[in-house]
N, C-alpha and C positions, 0 to 999 in steps of 0.2 A: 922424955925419951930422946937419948941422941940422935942425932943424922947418920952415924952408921946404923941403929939399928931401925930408925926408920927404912935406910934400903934393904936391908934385908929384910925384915917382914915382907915388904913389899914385892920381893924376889919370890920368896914364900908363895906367896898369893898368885901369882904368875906362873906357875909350873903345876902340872899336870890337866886333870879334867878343866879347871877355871883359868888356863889361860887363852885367853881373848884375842881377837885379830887386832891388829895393829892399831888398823883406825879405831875402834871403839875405845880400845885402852890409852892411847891418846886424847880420847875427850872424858872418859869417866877418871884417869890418873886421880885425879883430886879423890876423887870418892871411895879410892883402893889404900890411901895411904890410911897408916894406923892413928889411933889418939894422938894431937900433938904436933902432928906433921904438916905441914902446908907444902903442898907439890905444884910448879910451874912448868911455862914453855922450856926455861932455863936448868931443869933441875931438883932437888930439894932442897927447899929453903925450912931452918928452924922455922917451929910458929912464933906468932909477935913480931917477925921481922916485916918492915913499913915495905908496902906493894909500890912497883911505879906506878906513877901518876898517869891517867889514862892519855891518850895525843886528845890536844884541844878540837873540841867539834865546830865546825866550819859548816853554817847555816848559807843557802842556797840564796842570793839577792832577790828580794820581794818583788813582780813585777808591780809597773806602776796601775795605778785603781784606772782603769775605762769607763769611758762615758757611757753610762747605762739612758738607755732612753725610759722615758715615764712610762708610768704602771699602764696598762690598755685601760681604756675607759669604757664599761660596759654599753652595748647597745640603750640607748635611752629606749623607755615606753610613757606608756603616761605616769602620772600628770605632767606634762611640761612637753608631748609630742606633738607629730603634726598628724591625725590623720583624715583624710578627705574624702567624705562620704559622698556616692556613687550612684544614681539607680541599679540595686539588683549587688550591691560591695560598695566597699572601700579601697582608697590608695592607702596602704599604712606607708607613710614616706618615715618614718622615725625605725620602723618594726620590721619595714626593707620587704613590704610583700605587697601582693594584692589580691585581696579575698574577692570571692563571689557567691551569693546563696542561689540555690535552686530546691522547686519544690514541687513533688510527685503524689498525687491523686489516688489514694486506694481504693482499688475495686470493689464496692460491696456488695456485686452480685459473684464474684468467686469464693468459692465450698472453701478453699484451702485458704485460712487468714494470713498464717506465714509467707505463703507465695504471693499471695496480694502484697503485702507488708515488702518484700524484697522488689518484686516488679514496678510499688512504687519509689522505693530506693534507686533504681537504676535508673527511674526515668529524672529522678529530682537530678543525679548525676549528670544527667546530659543539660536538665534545665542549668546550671551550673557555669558547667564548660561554656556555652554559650552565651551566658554574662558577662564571665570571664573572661573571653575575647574581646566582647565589646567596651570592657573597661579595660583593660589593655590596650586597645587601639587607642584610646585618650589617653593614653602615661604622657606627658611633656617631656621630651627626648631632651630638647636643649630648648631658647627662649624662640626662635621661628618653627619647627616641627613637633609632630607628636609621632607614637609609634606607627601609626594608619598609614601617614605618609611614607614610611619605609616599607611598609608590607607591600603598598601600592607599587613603587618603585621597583622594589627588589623581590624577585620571587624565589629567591632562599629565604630572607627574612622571613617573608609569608610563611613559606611550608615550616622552618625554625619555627615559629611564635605557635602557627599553631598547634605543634607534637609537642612543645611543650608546655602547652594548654591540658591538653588531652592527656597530657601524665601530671599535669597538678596533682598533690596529693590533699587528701581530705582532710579535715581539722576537724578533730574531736569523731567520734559516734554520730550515726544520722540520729536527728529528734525525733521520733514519733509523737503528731497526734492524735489521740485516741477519739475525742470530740470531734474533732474535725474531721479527721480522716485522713490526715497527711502526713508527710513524713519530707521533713526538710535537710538538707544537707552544705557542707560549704567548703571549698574547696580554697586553696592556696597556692602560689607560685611570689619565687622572689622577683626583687627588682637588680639586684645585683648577683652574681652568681652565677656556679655551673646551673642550665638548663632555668637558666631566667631570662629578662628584658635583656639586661644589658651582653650577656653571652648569643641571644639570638641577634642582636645590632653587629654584632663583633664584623661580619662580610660586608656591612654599608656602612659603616665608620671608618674601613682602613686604620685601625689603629690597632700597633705592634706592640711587642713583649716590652715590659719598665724591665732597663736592667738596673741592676745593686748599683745605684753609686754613692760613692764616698760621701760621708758627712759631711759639710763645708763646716768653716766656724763661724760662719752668719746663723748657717742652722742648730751649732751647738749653742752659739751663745742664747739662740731665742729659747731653746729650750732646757737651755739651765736656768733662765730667767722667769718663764713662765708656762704658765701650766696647759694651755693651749690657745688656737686663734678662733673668735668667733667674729661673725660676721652679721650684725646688727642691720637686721634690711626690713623690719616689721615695718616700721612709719613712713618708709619707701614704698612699701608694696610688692616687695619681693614675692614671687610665687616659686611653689619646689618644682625641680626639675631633677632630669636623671645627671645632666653634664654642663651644668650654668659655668659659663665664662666668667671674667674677671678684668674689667680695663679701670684703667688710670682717666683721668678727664679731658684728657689728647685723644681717647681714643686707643692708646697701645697695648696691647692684649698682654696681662701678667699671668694667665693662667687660662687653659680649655682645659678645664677635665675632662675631655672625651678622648685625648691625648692618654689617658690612664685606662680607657673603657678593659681592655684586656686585662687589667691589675684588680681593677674593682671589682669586689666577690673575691676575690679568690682566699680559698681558705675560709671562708666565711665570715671574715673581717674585716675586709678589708672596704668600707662604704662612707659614702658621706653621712655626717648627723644634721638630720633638719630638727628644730624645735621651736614651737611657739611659746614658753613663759619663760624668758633667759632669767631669771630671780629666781625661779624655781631650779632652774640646772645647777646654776655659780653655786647655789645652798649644797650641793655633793661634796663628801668631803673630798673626793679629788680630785678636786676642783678650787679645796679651799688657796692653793696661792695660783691667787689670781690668775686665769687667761688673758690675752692681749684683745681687746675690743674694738672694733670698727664700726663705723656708723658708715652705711651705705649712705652715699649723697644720692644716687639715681641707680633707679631699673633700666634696662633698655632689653629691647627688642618684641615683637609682637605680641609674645604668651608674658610677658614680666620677668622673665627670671635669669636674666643676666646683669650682672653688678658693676656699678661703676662708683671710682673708690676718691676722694679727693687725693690733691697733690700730697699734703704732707703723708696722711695715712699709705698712698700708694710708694712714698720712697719709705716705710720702714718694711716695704714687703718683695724689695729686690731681689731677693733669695726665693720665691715661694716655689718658682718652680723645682729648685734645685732640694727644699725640704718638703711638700706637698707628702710624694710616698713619705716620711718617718710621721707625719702627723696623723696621715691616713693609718698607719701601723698601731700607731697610740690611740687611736679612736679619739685623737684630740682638735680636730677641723670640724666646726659647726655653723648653718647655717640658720637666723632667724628667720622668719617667712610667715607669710601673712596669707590665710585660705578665708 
């Protein structure tokens, strides 16, 4: 078919009931021309005739790849934790809590078994609460205090620690036994966290909001190089603590974690890892390239649990303050310690 008669058909097709508004016949043109025809922006072109060439596509510049920090490393539990058993609970320092059991007496002179059964539920609840306190008052704040001594002192802490005692929540189902006659229960609160230890110390610590800062590249490079920092204090005698310090063998303090009290918990990540089998931990696979290891040379202060680091170890740790939060982020700062 010619190009004249391609436009006239096309003409054709455009008048009366099937002709179309402008715009549509502008994008369907192609589709209205007859056998043969090939219809453009420009016109009617014969078919067969070569199309231009489309304008070259012009790809956006790649931003360059960022330094992604390492994968979070899961809360440790066992095997390879620390946890310290308590008259009446445990401190789980690995597991970031501290349990308490209580255990209530059922009536078996009351008619109604059910109500017995619950009344002695409520009373195991209060046995509970009231362990829980008392092991709480022994948490080791830092290496000279424990929580008792802040309650003493400050009477926010006090009434803090103990509301959120008293809203502990319970772990698991109360046990019933049916032999015995009792019905035990056990209750939990964290160490780090909203409405834990370290949120009720927040008014006798003084310690303010971490803000976001920058990654140095002492911090990038450590942790491009390895996988995170533990701190070998088993054969020392390290004992856990909530906010264990960090000095060089002068004496010059490279790190308080109490300094972070407000950061730690939060999100419910953000805590120190204590562990006792470091062969058992390094065995994770993320874990497998290597962390950077320290041998504590000395503990100091009255409870054990402040570090003191030798010369050489203490200058590859210049930075810690400045990377402490990203390590704390990655769940990659561990401490060995000895219960």
């Amino acid at each position: 078919m010619t190009s004249v008669e391609c436009r006239m058909t096309n003409r054709r097709r455009m008048t009366g009931r099937w002709l179309l508004p402008a715009l549509v016949l502008a994008l369907g043109l192609g589709a209205l021309a007859g056998p043969g025809c090939v219809t453009g922006t420009s016109g009617v072109r014969p078919a067969g005739e070569a199309q231009p060439a489309p304008p070259p596509r012009t790809e956006a510049p790649v931003p360059p790849t960022e330094f992604q920090l390492p994968p979070r490393v899961p809360r440790l539990s066992e095997p390879g934790g620390v946890d310290e058993p308590v008259p009446g609970g445990d401190i789980d320092w690995s597991g970031n809590v501290v349990r308490a059991r209580g255990t209530g007496v059922v009536d078996p002179g009351m008619k109604n078994p059910a109500q017995a059964r619950l009344m002695a539920e409520r009373a195991a609840v209060v046995v509970a609460q009231r362990n829980l306190l008392e092991i709480v008052k022994g948490v080791r704040v830092d290496s000279e205090t424990r929580v008792e001594n802040f309650m003493t002192d400050y009477d926010v802490v006090y009434s803090r620690v103990e509301g959120y005692v008293k809203g502990a929540r319970q772990r698991g189902p109360a046990r019933y036994d049916s032999l015995g006659g009792t019905v035990e229960v056990e209750l939990e609160m964290e160490i780090y966290g909203e409405e834990g230890l370290s949120d009720a110390l927040i008014p006798a610590l003084g310690a303010g909001e971490v803000g976001a800062a920058s990654l140095s590249p002492q911090v990038r490079d450590f942790l491009e190089q390895y996988s995170g920092l533990v701190f070998d204090g088993g054969a020392a005698g390290l004992r856990p603590s909530m906010f264990p310090k960090i000095y060089d063998e002068n004496g010059n303090l490279l790190l308080d974690t109490r300094d972070y009290a407000a950061y730690l918990g939060s999100g419910g990540q953000a805590t120190l890892q204590f562990i006792s089998d470091l062969d058992r931990v390094l065995a994770r696979p993320e874990f497998a390239r290597s962390p950077l290891v320290l041998k504590v040379r000395q503990v100091t202060g009255r409870l054990g649990s402040d570090i003191i680091l030798g010369g050489p170890d203490a200058d590859k740790l210049k930075w810690l303050k400045d990377g402490f939060k990203y390590l704390l982020d990655a769940g990659r700062f561990l401490l060995k310690v000895l219960l």
